[in-house]
KEKE-3310 file (N, C-alpha, C; in steps of 0.2 Angstrom, whole numbers, plus 5000, padded with zeros to 4 digits):
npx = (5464:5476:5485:5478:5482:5495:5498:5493:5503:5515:5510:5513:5521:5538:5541:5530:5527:5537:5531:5520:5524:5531:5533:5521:5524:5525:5523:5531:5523:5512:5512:5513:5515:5505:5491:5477:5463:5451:5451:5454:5443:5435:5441:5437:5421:5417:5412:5401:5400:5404:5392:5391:5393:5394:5397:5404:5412:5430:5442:5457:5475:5477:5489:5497:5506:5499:5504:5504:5490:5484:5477:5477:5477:5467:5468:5475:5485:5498:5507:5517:5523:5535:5551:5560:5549:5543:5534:5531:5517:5508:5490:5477:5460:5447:5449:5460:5473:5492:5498:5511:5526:5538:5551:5557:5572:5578:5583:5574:5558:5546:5535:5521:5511:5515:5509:5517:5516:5523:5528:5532:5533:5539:5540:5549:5548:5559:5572:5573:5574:5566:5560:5561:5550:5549:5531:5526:5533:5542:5554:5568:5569:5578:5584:5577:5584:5580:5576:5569:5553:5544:5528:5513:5510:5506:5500:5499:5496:5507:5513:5521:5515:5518:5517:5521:5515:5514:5505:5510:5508:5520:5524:5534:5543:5542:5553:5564:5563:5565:5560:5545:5538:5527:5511:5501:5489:5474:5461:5446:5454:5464:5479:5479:5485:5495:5495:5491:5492:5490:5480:5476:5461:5450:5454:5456:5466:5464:5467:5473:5469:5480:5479:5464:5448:5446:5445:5452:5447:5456:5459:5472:5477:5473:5476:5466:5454:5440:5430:5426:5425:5419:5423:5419:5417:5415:5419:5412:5401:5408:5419:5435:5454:5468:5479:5484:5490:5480:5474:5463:5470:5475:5469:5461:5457:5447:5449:5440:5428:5425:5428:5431:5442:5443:5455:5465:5477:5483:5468:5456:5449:5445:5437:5424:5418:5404:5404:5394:5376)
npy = (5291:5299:5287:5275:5280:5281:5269:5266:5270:5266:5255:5256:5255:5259:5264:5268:5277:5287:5290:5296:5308:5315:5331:5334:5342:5357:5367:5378:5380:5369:5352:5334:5328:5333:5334:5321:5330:5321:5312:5317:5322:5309:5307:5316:5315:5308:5320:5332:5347:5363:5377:5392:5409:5423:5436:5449:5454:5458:5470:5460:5458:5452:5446:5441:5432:5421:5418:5419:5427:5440:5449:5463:5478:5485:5481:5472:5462:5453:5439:5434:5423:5414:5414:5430:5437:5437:5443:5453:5463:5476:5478:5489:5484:5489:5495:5486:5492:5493:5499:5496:5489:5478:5466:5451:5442:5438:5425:5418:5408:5413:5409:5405:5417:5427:5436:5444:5448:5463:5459:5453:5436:5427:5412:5403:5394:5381:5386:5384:5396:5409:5425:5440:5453:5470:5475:5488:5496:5487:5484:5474:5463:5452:5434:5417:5402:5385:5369:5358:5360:5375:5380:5385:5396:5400:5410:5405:5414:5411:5402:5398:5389:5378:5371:5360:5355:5344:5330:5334:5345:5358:5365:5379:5388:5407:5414:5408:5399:5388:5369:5364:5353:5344:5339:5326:5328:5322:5310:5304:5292:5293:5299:5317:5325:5338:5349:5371:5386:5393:5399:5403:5403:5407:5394:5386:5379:5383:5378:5378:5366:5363:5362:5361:5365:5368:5373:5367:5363:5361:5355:5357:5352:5338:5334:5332:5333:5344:5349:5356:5370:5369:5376:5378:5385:5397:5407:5411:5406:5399:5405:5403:5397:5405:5397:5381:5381:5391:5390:5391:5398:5406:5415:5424:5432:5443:5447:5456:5461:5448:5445:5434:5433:5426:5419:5416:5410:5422:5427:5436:5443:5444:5438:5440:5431:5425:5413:5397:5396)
npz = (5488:5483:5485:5478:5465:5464:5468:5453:5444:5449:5443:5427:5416:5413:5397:5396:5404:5401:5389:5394:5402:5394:5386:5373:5358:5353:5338:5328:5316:5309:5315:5314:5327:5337:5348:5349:5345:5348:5356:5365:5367:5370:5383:5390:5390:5400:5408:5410:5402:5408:5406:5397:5392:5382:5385:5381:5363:5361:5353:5343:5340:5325:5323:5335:5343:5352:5369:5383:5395:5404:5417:5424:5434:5425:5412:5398:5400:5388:5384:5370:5359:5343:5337:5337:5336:5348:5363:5377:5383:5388:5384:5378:5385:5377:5364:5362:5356:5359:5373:5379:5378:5377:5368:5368:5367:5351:5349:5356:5358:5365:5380:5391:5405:5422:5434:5448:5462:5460:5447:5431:5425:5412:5403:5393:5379:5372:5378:5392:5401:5411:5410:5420:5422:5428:5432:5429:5420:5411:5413:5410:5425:5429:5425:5428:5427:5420:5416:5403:5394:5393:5395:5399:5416:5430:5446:5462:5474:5482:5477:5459:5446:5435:5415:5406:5392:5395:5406:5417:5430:5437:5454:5459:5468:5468:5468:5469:5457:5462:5459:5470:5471:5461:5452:5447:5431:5430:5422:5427:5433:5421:5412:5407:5395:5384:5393:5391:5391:5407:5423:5437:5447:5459:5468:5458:5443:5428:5411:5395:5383:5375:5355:5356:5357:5373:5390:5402:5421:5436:5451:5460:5471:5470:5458:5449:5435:5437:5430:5414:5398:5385:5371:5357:5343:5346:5339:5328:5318:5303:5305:5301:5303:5296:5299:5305:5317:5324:5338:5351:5365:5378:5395:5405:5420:5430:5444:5451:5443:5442:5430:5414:5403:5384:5372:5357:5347:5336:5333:5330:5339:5357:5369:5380:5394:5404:5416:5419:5422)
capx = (5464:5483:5485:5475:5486:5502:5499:5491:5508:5519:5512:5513:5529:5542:5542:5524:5528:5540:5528:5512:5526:5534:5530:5519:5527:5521:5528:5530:5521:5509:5516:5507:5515:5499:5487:5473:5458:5448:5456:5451:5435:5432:5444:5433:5416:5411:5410:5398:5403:5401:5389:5395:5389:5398:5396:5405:5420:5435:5447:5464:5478:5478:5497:5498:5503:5497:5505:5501:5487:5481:5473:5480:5472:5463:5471:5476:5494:5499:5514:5519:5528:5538:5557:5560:5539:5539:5535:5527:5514:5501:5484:5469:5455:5441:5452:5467:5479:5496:5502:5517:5529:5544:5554:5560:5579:5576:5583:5570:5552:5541:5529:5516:5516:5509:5509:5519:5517:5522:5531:5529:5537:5538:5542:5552:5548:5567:5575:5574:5575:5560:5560:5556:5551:5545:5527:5524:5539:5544:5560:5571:5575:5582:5581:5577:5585:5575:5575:5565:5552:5540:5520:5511:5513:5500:5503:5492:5498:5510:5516:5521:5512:5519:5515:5528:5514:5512:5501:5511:5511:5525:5525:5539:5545:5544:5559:5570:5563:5566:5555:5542:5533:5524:5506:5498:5481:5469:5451:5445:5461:5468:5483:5479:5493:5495:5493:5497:5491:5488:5477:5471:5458:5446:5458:5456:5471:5461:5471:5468:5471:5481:5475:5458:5441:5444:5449:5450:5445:5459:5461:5478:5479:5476:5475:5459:5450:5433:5425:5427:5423:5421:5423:5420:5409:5414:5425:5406:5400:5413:5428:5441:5459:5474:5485:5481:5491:5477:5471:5464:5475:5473:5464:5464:5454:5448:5445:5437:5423:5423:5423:5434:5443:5449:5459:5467:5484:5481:5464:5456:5444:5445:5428:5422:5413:5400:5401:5386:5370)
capy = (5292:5299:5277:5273:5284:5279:5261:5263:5272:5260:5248:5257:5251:5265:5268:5272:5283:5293:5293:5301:5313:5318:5336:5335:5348:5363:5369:5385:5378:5365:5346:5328:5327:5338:5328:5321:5333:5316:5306:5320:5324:5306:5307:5322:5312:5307:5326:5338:5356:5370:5383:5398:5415:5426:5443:5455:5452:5464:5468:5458:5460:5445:5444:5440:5423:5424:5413:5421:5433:5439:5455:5469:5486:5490:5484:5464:5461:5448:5438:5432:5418:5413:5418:5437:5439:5437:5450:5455:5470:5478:5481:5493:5478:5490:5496:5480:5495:5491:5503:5497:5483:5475:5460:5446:5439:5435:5419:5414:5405:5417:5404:5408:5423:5428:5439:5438:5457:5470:5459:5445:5431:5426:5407:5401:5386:5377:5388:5385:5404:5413:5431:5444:5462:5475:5476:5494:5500:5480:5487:5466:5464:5446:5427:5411:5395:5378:5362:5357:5364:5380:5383:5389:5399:5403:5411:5406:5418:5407:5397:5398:5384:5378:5365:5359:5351:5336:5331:5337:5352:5359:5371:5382:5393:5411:5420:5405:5394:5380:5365:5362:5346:5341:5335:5325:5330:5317:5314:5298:5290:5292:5306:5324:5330:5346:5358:5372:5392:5394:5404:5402:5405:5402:5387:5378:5379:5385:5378:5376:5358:5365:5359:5357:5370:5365:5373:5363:5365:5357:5355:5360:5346:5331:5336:5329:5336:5345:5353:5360:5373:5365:5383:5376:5388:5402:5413:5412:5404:5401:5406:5397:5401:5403:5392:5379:5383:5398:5387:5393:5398:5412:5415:5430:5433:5450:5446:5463:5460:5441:5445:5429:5432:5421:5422:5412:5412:5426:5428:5442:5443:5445:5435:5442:5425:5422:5404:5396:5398)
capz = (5480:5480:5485:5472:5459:5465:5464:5447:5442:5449:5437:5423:5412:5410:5391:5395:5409:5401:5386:5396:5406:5389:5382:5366:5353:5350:5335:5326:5312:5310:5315:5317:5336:5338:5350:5346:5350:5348:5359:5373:5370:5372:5389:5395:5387:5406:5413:5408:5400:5413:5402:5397:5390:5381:5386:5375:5361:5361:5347:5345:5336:5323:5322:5340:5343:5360:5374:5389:5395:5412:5421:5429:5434:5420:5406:5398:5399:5383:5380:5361:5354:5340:5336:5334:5336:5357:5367:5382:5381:5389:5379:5379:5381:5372:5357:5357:5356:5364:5378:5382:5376:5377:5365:5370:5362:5344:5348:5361:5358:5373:5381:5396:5409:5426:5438:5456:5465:5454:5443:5427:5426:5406:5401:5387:5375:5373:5380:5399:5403:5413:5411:5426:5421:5430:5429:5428:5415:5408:5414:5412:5432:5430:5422:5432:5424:5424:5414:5402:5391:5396:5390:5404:5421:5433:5454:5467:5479:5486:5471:5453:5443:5425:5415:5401:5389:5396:5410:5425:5434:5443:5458:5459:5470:5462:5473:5467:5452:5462:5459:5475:5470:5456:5450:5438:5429:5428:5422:5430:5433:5416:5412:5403:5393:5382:5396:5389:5396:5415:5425:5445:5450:5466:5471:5453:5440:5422:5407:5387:5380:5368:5348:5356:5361:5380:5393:5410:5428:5440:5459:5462:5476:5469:5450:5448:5432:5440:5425:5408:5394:5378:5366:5351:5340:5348:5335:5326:5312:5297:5307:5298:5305:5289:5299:5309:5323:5326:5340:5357:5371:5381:5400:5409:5426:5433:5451:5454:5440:5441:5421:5412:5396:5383:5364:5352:5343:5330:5334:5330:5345:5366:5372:5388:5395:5412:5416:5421:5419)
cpx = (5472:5484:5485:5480:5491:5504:5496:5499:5513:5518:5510:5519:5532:5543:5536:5522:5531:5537:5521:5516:5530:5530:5525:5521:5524:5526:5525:5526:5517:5512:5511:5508:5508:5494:5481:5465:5451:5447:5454:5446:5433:5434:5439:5422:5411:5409:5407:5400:5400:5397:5395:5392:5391:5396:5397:5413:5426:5440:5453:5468:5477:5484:5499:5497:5503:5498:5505:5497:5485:5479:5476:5480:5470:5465:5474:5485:5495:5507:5514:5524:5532:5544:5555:5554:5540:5540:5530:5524:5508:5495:5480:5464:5450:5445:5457:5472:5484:5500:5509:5519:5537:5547:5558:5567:5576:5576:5579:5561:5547:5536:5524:5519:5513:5512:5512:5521:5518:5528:5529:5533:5535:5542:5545:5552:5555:5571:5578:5576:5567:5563:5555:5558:5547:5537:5522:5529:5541:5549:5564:5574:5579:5577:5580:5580:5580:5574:5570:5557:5544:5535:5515:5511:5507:5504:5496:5493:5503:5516:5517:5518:5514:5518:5519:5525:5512:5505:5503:5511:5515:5524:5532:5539:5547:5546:5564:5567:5563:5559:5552:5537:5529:5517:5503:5490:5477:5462:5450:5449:5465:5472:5479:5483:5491:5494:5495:5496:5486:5483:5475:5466:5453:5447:5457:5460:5467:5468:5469:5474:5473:5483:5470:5455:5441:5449:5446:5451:5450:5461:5468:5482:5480:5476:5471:5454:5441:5427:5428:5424:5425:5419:5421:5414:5412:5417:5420:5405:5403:5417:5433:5451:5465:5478:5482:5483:5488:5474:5468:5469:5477:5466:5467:5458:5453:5444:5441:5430:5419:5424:5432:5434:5447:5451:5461:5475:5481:5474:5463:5453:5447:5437:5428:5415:5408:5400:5397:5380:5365)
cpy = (5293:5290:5273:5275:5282:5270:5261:5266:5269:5256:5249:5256:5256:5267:5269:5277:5288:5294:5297:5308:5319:5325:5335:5343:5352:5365:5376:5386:5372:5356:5340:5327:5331:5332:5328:5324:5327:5315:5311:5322:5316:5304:5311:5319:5311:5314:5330:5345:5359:5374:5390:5404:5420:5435:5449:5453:5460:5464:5465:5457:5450:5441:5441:5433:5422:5417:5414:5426:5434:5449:5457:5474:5490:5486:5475:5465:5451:5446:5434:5426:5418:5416:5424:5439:5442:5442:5450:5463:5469:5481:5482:5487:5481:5492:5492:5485:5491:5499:5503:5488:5481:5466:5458:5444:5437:5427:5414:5413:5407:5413:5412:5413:5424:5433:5438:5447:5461:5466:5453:5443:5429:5421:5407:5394:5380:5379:5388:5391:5407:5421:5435:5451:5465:5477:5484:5496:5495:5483:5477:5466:5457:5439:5422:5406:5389:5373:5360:5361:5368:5379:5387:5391:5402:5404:5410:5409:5417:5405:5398:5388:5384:5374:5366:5353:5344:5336:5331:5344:5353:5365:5372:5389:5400:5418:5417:5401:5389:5377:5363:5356:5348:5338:5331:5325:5322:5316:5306:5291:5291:5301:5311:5329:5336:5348:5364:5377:5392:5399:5401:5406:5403:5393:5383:5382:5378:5383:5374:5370:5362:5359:5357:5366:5367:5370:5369:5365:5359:5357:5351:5351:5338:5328:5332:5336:5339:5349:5356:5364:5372:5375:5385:5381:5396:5408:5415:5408:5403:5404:5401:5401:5399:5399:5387:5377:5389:5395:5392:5393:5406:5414:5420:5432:5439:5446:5450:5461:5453:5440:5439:5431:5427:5423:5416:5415:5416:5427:5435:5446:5442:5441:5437:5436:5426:5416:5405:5399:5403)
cpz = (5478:5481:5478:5463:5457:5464:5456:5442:5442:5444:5431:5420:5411:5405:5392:5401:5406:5394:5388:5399:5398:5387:5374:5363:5352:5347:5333:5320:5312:5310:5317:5324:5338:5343:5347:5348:5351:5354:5366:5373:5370:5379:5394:5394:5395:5411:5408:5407:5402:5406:5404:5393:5389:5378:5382:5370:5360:5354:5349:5341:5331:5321:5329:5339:5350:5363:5382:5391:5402:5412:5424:5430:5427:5413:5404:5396:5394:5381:5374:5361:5346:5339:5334:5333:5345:5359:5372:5381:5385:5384:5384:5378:5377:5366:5354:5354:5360:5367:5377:5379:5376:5372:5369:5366:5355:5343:5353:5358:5366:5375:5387:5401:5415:5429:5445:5457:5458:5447:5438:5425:5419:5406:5395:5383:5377:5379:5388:5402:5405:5415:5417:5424:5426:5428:5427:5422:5410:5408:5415:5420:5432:5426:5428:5424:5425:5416:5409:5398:5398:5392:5395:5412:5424:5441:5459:5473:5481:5482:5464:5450:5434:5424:5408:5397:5389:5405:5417:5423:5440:5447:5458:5464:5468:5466:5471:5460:5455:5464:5466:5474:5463:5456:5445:5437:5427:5428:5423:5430:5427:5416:5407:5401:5390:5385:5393:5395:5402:5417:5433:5445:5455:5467:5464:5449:5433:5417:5401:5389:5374:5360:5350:5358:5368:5385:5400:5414:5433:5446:5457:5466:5477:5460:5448:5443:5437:5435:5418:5405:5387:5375:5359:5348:5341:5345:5331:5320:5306:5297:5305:5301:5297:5292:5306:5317:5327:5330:5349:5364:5372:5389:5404:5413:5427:5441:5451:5453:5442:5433:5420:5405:5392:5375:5362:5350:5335:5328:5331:5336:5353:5367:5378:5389:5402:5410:5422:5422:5421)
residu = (UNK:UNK:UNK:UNK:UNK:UNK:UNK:UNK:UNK:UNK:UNK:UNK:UNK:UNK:UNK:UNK:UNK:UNK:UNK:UNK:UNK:UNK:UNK:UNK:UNK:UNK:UNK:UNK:UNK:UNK:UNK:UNK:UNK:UNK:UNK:UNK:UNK:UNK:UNK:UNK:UNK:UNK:UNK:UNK:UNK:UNK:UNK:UNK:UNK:UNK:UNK:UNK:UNK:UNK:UNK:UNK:UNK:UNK:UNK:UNK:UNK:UNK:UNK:UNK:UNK:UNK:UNK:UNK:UNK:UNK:UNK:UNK:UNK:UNK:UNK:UNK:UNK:UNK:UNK:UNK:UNK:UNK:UNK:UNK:UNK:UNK:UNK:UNK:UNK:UNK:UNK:UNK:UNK:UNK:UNK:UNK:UNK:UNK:UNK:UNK:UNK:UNK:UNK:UNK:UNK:UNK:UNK:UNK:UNK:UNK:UNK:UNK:UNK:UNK:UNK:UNK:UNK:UNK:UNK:UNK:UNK:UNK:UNK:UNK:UNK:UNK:UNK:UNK:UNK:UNK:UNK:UNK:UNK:UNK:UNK:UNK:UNK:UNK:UNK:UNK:UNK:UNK:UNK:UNK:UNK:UNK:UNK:UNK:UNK:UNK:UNK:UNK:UNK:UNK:UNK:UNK:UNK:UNK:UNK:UNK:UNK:UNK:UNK:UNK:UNK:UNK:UNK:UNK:UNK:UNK:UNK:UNK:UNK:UNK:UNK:UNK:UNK:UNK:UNK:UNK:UNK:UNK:UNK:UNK:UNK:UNK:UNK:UNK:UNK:UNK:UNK:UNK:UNK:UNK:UNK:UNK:UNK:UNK:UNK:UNK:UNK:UNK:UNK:UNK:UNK:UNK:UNK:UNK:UNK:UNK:UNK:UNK:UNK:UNK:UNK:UNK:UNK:UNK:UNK:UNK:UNK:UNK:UNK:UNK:UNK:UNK:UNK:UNK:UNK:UNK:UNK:UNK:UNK:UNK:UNK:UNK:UNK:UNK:UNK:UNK:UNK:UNK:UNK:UNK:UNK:UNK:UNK:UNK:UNK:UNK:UNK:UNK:UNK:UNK:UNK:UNK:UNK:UNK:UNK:UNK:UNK:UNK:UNK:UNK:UNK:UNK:UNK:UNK:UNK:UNK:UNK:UNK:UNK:UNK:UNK:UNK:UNK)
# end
């Protein structure tokens, strides 16, 4: 299969290389760069949507422009975007209180976030700057540098995994930032861009199609799509967002439970999911 890949990428023509590996924009405001959420429910058209069953909703702040979420003894740890908005915070998931918080530079655009021991490692849109705080205190211990834009960050024990909107993901070394090889996301040979927010879990790489209801199921190893979660519906009946970048993204894991949460930019809602049936 990797064979089959490499020769179909070879003979793909370099302005269409460096337009499938390019970032699709996320902006701070609504832009036509936006993908087309079309265009990939007809891409995902040949695999069936894992079911899904949504357990209980939790409160959430609806000013959070939420770009990274994840679990951590007891309590959802949320990172923010937009200049002079971003922050890193712990929340209460039954009351959507914030515990504990910390701001990011006014002059930085906050992306994805994960967890790597006792500390989180917080992305930056433009900026190529990955912040590391303390995860008990979010006392700032150090930046990593790196090229290129940031959107999501996940750790599989081993590895930092980020992906930069388009349809690679890079592993990284997450002692030094530096790049350890690269994947590309595909769903029956064809690329999978906008990735944005990360999460692992039980060996598959979870992440929203950001400007769509989707998030996808990816084997790490040969970045082969293996399943999705189509969402659509699930804010309720004549949920309309004020802005149209109030799109989902957000995935946060509890191993303990097994329990699966997901959110929105500006949501008001935490969804506690069981997938399948």
């Amino acid at each position: 299969m990797r064979r089959l890949l490499l020769l179909w990428w070879l003979g793909v023509p370099a302005a269409a290389q460096a337009q499938i590996l390019a970032p699709v924009q996320e902006p701070g405001s609504f832009s036509s760069t936006a993908p087309d959420a079309e265009k990939i429910r007809a891409l995902l058209s040949g695999l069936t949507p894992t079911p899904y069953t949504v357990m209980k909703a939790y409160p959430h702040d609806p000013r959070a422009f939420t770009e990274g979420l994840l679990w951590r003894d007891g309590y959802l740890y949320e990172g923010t975007g937009l200049k002079g908005e971003s922050v890193v915070r712990q929340v209460d998931l039954n009351t959507g209180a914030v515990r504990r918080s910390a701001a990011s530079p006014d002059e930085v655009f906050a992306e994805g976030m994960t967890l790597v021991g006792d500390t989180l490692v917080q992305l930056t849109y433009k900026e190529g700057r990955a912040f590391v705080y303390d995860a008990d205190t979010f006392e700032l211990l150090g930046e990593h540098r790196y090229r290129g834009e940031g959107w999501g960050l996940a750790f599989d024990g081993k590895r930092l995994i980020m992906s930069d909107g388009s349809c690679t993901l890079t592993f990284r070394d997450p002692a030094t930032f530096q790049s350890q090889g690269s994947v590309q996301v595909m769903v029956d040979g064809k690329p999978l861009a906008a990735l944005n927010e990360l999460e692992y879990i039980d060996g598959r790489v979870w992440a929203n199609v950001w400007f769509t209801n989707y998030i996808v199921m990816i084997d790490p190893v040969s970045g082969r799509v293996t399943g999705y979660l189509d969402l659509t519906g699930i804010q309720g009946p004549g949920a309309r967002a004020a802005d149209e970048n109030d799109v989902l993204n957000g995935i946060a894991y509890d191993p303990g439970s097994g329990r699966l949460f997901v959110t929105g930019k500006r949501w008001s809602s935490v969804f506690e999911l069981k997938v399948g049936k």
